[in-house]
C-alpha positions in Angstrom: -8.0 48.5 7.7 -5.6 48.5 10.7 -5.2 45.5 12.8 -4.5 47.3 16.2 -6.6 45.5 18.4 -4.3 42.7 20.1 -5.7 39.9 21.7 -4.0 37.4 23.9 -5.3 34.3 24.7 -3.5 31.7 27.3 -4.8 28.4 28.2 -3.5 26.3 31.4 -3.7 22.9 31.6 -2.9 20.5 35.0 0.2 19.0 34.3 2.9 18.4 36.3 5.4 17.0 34.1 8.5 19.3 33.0 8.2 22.4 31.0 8.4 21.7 26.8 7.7 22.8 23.8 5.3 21.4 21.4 5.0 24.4 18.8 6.1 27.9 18.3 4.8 29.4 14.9 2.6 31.9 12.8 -0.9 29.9 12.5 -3.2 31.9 9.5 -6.6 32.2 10.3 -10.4 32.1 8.9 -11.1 35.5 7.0 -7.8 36.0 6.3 -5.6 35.6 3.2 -2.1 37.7 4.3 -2.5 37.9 8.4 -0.9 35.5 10.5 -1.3 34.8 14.1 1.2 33.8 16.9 1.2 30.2 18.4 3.2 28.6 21.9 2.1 25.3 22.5 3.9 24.2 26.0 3.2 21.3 27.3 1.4 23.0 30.1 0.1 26.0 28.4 -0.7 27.8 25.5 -0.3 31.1 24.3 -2.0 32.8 21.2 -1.7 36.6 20.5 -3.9 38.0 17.6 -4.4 41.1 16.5 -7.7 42.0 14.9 -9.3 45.4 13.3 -12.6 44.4 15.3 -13.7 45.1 19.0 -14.8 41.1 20.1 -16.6 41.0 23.2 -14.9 38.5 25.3 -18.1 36.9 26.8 -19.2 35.7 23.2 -15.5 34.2 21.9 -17.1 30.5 22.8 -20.3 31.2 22.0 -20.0 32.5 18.3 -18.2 29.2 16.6 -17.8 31.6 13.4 -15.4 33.7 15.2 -11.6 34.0 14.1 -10.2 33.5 17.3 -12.6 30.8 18.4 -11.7 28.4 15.7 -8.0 29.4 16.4 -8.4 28.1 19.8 -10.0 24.7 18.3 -6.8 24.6 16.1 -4.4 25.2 19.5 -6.7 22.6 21.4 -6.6 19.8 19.0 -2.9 20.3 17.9 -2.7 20.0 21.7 -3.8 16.6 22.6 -2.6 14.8 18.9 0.6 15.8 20.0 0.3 15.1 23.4 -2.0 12.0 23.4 -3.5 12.1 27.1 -6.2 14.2 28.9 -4.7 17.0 30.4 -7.6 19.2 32.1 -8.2 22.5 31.5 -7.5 24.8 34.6 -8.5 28.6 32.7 -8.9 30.3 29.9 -7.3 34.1 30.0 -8.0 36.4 27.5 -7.5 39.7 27.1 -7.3 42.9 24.9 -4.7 45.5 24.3 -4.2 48.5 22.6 -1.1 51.1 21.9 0.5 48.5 24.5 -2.3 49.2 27.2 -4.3 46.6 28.3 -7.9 47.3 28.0 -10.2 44.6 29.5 -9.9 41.5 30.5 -11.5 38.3 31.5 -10.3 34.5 33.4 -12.8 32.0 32.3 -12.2 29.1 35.1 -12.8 25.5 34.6 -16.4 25.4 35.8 -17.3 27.8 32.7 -16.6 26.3 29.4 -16.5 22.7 28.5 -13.2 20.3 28.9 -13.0 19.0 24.9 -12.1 15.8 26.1 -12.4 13.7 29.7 -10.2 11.8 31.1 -10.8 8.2 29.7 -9.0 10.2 26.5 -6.4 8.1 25.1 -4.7 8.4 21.2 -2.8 5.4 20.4 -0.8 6.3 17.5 1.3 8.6 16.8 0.4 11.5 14.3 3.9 13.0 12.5 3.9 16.8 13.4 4.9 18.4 9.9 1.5 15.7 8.7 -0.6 17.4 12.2 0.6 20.9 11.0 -1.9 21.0 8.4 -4.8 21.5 10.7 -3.1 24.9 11.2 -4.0 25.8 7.3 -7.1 27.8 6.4 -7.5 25.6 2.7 -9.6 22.7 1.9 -7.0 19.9 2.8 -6.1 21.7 6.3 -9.7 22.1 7.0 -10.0 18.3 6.2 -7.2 17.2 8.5 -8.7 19.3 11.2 -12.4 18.2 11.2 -11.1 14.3 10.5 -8.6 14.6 14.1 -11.5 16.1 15.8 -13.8 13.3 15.5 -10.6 10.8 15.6 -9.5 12.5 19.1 -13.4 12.1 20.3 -13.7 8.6 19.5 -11.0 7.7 22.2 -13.1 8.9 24.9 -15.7 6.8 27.0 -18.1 5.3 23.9 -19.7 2.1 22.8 -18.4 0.4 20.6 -21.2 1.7 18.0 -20.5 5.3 18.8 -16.6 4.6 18.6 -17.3 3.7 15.3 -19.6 6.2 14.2 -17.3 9.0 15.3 -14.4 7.3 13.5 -16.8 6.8 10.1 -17.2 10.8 10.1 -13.4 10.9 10.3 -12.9 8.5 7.5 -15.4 10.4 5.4 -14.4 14.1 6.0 -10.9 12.6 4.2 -11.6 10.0 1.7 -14.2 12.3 0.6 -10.8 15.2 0.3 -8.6 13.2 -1.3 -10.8 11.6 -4.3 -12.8 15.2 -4.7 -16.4 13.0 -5.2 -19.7 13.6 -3.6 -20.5 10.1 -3.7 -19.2 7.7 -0.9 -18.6 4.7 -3.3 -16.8 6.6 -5.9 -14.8 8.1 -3.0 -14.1 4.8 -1.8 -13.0 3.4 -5.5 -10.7 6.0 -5.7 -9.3 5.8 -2.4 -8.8 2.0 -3.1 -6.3 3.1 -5.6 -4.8 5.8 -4.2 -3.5 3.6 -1.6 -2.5 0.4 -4.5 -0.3 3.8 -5.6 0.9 4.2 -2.7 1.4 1.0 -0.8 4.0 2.0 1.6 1.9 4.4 3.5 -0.4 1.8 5.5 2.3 1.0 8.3 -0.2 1.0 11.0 -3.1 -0.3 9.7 -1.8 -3.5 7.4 -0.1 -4.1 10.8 -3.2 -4.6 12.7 -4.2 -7.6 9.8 -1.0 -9.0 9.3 -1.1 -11.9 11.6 -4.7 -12.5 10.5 -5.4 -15.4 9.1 -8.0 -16.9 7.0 -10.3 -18.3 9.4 -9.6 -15.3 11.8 -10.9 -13.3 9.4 -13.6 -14.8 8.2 -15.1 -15.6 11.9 -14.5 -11.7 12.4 -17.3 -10.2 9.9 -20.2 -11.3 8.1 -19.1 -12.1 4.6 -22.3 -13.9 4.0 -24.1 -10.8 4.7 -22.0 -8.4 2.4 -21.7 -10.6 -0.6 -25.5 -11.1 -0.2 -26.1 -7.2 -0.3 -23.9 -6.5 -2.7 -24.6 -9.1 -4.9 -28.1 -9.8 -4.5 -29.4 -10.5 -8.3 -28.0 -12.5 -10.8 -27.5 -9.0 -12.9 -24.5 -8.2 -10.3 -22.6 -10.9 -11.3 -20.3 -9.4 -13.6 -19.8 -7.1 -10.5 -19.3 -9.9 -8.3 -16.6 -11.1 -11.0 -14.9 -7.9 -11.1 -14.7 -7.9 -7.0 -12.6 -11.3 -7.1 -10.3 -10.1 -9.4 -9.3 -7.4 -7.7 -8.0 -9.2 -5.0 -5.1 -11.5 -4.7 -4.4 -11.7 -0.7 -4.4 -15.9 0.1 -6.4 -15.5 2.9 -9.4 -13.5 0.7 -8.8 -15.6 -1.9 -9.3 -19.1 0.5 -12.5 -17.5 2.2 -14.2 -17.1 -1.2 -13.9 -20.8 -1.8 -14.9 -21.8 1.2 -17.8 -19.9 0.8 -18.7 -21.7 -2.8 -17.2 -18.7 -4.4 -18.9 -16.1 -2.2 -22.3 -17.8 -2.5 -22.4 -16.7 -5.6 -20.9 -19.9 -7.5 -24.7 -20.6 -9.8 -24.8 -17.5 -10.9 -21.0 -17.3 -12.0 -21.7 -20.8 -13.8 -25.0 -19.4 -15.7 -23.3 -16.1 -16.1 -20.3 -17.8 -17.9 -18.2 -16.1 -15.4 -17.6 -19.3 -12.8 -13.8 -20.5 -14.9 -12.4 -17.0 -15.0 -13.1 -16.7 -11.1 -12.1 -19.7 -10.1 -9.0 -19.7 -12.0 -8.1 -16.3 -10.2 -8.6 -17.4 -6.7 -7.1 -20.9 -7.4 -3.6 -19.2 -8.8 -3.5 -16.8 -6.1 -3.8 -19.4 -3.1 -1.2 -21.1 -5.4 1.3 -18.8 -5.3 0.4 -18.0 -1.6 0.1 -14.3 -2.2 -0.1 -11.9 1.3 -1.4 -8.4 0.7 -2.1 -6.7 4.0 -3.1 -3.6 2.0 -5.9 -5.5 0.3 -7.2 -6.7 3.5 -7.1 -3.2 5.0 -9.1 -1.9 1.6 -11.5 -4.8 1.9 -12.4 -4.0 5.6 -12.6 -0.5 5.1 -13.9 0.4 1.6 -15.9 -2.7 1.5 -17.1 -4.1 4.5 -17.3 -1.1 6.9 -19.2 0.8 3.9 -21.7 -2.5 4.3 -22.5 -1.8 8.0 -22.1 2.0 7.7 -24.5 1.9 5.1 -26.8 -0.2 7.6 -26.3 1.4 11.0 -26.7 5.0 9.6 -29.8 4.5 7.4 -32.1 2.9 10.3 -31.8 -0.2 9.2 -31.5 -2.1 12.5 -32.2 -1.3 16.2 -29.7 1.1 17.5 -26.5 -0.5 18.6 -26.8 1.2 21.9 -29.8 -0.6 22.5 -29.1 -3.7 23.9 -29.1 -5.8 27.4 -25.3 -6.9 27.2 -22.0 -7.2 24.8 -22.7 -9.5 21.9 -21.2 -10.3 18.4 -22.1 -6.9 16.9 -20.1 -5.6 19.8 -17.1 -7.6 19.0 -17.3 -7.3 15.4 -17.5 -3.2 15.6 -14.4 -3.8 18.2 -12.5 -5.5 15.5 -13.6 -2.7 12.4 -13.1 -0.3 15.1 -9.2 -1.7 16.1 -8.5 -1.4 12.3 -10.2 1.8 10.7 -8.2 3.6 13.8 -4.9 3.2 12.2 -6.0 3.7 9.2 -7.0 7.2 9.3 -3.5 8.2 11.5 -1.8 6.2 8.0 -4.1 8.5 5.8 -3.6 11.9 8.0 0.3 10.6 7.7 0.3 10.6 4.2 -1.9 14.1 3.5 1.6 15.5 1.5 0.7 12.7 -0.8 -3.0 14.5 -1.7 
């Protein structure tokens, strides 16, 4: 089937700042396996010429989100602003349709007719590596991963509470652990996550730098531990999980907050379970040797704790975070998860050669 209708699409954006390139390249798209279409990202505008065997109707390119050249827009948009890392408005939207070099219709769509994908208050903090950010471009299973995880990771630095911030950042965190261990279920994606990043330890720059000046007490005033460990391990039965949870950690500062906390409230049923000198000896060598493992901290908050009060916010377990008369400790505490599970996903979306 020929290809010989050619589309052009070219976005403007507001900018006054001088002219540069961002990306020149062939992007593949959905429905496709061999066709390839042509990206310019500018600084100020983008350009993307497809060619297609099918008559689209211009009107409808926004409204059908199954279309081709719809979803190659998305791809132009978000490569856009997680390269760029600001708001730059949207002034039009041209697109138009050619044929044996004759252009046959036409349409402008100004600013007042579609939707700017981000406002003003946008903001990325971190830095995603381009050749890492290129994968959003591919039409397989990891570059449709990296593309739906930036989306919500791009949202979540707009305007939102502290609960929404958070939610949009969960969906993030779940499009790609859920990718990289190849699970259906969130704990076993978590589990295997854990280790994938005890593999490989050098990839959490940005995130084990966010915890490494906390220190014990910081970070046992930041969360409820009591709460967790409660949840977790709420029957005698779970204490050979309980066990199991200690010794997996070393970090001090884990380590010193389990003591303090009679061995996570938990220290009668390690004594009836047989299980209270294996423990104790664990957590007393590794305060000992005054062990510091950022990466275990980073695990612990996101794997463990965040799961804890995902698990709680999104199954109606509490009034709605939204819901309240001013900023309180759940506010502060989703800051905190919010100021770490950031950098984590930029680590994670840095490392996506690595799964």
């Amino acid at each position: 089937m020929t290809r010989d209708n050619n589309y052009t699409i070219e976005i403007l954006f507001d900018v006054e700042s001088r002219k540069r390139s961002i990306f020149i390249g062939q992007v593949p798209y959905y429905g496709s396996t061999s066709f390839y279409d042509d990206f310019k990202i500018y600084n100020y505008k983008i350009i993307i010429e497809a060619k297609r065997s099918a008559i689209i109707p211009l009107d409808n390119i926004f409204y059908n989100h199954f279309s081709s050249l719809y979803n190659q827009i998305l791809k132009a948009l978000l490569f856009y602003y997680a390269s760029t890392r600001k708001f730059a408005k949207i002034t039009s939207i041209k697109i138009s349709r050619a044929r044996s070099q004759k252009t046959l219709e036409e349409k402008t769509f100004k600013d007042n007719q579609f939707n700017q994908v981000l406002d003003n208050s946008f903001k990325l903090n971190y830095q995603i590596e381009q050749a890492r950010l290129q994968e959003l471009f591919s039409e397989t299973s990891k570059g449709q991963t990296t593309l739906i995880a930036i989306s919500y990771l791009l949202i979540s630095n707009t305007t939102l509470s502290e609960s929404d911030r958070f939610e949009k950042l969960w969906k993030s965190f779940n499009k790609l652990f859920s990718h990289i261990a190849g699970e259906k279920k969130d704990f076993n994606c978590l589990r295997f996550l854990r280790q994938f990043v005890i593999d490989n330890s050098n990839i959490l720059t940005l995130s084990t730098n966010k915890v490494s000046t906390l220190t014990s007490t910081k970070l046992r005033n930041a969360i409820r531990w009591r709460g967790m460990l409660l949840d977790n391990y709420d029957t005698e039965a779970k204490t050979g999980s309980f066990r199991d949870f200690v010794l997996r950690y070393s970090d001090k500062r884990i380590m010193e907050i389990l003591l303090e906390t009679k061995y996570g409230y938990r220290e009668t049923f390690l004594k009836n379970q047989g299980d209270f000198v294996v423990v104790d000896n664990h957590i007393q060598n590794a305060i000992a040797a005054d062990t510091k493992n950022d990466n275990e901290v980073v695990s612990l908050l996101t794997g463990k704790y965040m799961y804890f009060v995902r698990n709680k916010t999104f199954h109606g377990e509490k009034v709605d975070s939204s819901f309240r008369l001013s900023v309180n400790k759940e506010d502060n505490e989703l800051k905190f998860l919010n100021g770490v599970l950031e950098p984590y996903l930029v680590d994670l979306i840095n490392a996506n050669d690595k799964y």
